[in-house]
C-alpha positions as CSV (number, residue, x, y, z in Angstrom):
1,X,-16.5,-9.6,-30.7
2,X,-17.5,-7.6,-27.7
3,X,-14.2,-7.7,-25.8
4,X,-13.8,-5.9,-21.7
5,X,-10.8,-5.3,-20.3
6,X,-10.0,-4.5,-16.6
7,X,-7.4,-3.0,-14.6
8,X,-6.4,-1.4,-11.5
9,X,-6.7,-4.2,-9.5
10,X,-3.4,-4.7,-7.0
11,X,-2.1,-5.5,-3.8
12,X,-3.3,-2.6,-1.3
13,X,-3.1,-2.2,3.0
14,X,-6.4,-2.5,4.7
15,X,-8.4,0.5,4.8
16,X,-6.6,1.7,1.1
17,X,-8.4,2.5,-1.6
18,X,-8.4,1.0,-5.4
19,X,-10.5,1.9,-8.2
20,X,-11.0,-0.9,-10.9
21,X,-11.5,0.6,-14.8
22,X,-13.3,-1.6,-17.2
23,X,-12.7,-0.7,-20.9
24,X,-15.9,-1.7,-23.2
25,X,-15.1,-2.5,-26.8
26,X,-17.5,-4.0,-29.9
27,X,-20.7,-2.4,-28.6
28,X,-22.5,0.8,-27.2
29,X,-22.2,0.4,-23.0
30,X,-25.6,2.7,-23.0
31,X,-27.3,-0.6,-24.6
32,X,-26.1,-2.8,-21.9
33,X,-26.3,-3.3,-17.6
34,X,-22.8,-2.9,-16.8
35,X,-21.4,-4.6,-13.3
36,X,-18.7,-5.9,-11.2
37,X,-18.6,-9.6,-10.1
38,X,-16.1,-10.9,-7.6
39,X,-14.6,-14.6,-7.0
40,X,-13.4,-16.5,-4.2
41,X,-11.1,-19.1,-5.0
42,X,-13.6,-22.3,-4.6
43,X,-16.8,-20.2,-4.6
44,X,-19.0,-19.5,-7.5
45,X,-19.0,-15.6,-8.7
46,X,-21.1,-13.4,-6.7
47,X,-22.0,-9.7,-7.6
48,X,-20.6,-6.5,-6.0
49,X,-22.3,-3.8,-8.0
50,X,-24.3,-3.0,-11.3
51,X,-25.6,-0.1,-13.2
52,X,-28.5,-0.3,-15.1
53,X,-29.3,2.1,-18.9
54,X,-31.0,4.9,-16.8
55,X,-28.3,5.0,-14.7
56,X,-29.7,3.3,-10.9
57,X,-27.1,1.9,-9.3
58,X,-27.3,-1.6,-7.3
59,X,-24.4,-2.8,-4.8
60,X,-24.1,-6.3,-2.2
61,X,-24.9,-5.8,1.1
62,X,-21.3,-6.2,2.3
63,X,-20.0,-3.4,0.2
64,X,-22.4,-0.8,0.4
65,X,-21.1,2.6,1.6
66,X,-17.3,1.7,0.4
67,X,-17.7,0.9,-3.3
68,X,-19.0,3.4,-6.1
69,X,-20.0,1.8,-9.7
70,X,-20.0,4.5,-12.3
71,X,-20.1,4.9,-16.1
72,X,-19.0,6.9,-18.6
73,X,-21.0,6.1,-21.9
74,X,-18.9,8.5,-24.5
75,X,-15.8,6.4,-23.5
76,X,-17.5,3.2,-23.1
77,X,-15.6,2.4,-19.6
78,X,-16.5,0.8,-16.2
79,X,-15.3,2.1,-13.1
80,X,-15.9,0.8,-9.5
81,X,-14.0,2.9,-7.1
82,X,-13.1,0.6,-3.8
83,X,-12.5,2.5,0.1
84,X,-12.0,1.2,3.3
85,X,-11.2,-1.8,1.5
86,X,-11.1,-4.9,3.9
87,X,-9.3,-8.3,3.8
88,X,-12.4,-10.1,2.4
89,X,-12.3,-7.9,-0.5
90,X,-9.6,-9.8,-1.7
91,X,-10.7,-11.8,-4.4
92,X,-10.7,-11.7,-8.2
93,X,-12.6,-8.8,-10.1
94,X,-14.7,-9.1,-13.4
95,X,-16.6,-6.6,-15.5
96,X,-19.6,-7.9,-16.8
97,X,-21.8,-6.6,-19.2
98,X,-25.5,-7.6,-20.5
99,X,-27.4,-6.7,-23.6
100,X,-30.3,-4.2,-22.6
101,X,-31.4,-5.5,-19.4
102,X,-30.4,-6.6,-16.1
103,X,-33.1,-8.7,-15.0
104,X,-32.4,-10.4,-18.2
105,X,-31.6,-14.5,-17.6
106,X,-29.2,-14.3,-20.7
107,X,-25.3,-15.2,-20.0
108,X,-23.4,-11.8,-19.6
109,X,-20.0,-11.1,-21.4
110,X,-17.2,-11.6,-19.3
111,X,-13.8,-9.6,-19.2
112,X,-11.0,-11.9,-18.0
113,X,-10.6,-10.0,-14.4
114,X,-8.2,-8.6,-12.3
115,X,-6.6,-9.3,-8.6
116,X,-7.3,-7.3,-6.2
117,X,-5.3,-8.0,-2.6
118,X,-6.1,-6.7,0.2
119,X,-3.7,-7.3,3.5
């Protein structure tokens, strides 16, 4: 029953800004590694950023400097906050979330993701 919703996602001009929320329901976020996966249409999901129970902080190579993965545990949320956003950032955006560990090889829980456009 562990249920994430995001939003914020849109249609934005090059070199805008977005900022994604993911809202955590069913659990305790502080139990889990928390993180944002992207799709291309035809590719499999790749990760943009994570966050792990103490808090360290793990982003792709082709969005470090521009995206910011945060937390806030008393409301359970997600947030990954998106500048100098490029063309290639288009794609769809999930929250994902893992019990306890991030190294863990057990399937995450997946929200059901939210377009972001950039142009």
């Amino acid at each position: 029953h562990v249920q994430l919703v995001e939003s914020g996602g849109g249609s934005v001009q090059a070199g805008g800004s977005l900022r994604l929320s993911c809202a955590a329901s069913g659990y305790t976020a502080s139990r889990y590694c928390m993180g944002w996966f992207r799709q291309y249409p035809g590719k499999p999901r790749e990760a943009v950023a994570r966050i792990d129970r103490g808090g360290t902080t793990t982003y792709a190579d082709s969005v470090k400097g521009r995206f910011t993965i945060s937390q806030d545990n008393a409301k359970n949320s997600l947030y990954l906050q998106m500048n100098s956003l490029k063309p290639e950032d288009t794609a769809m955006y999930y929250c994902a979330a893992k019990f306890w560990s991030c190294s863990s090889s057990a399937a995450p829980y997946w929200g059901q993701g939210t377009q972001v456009t950039v142009s």
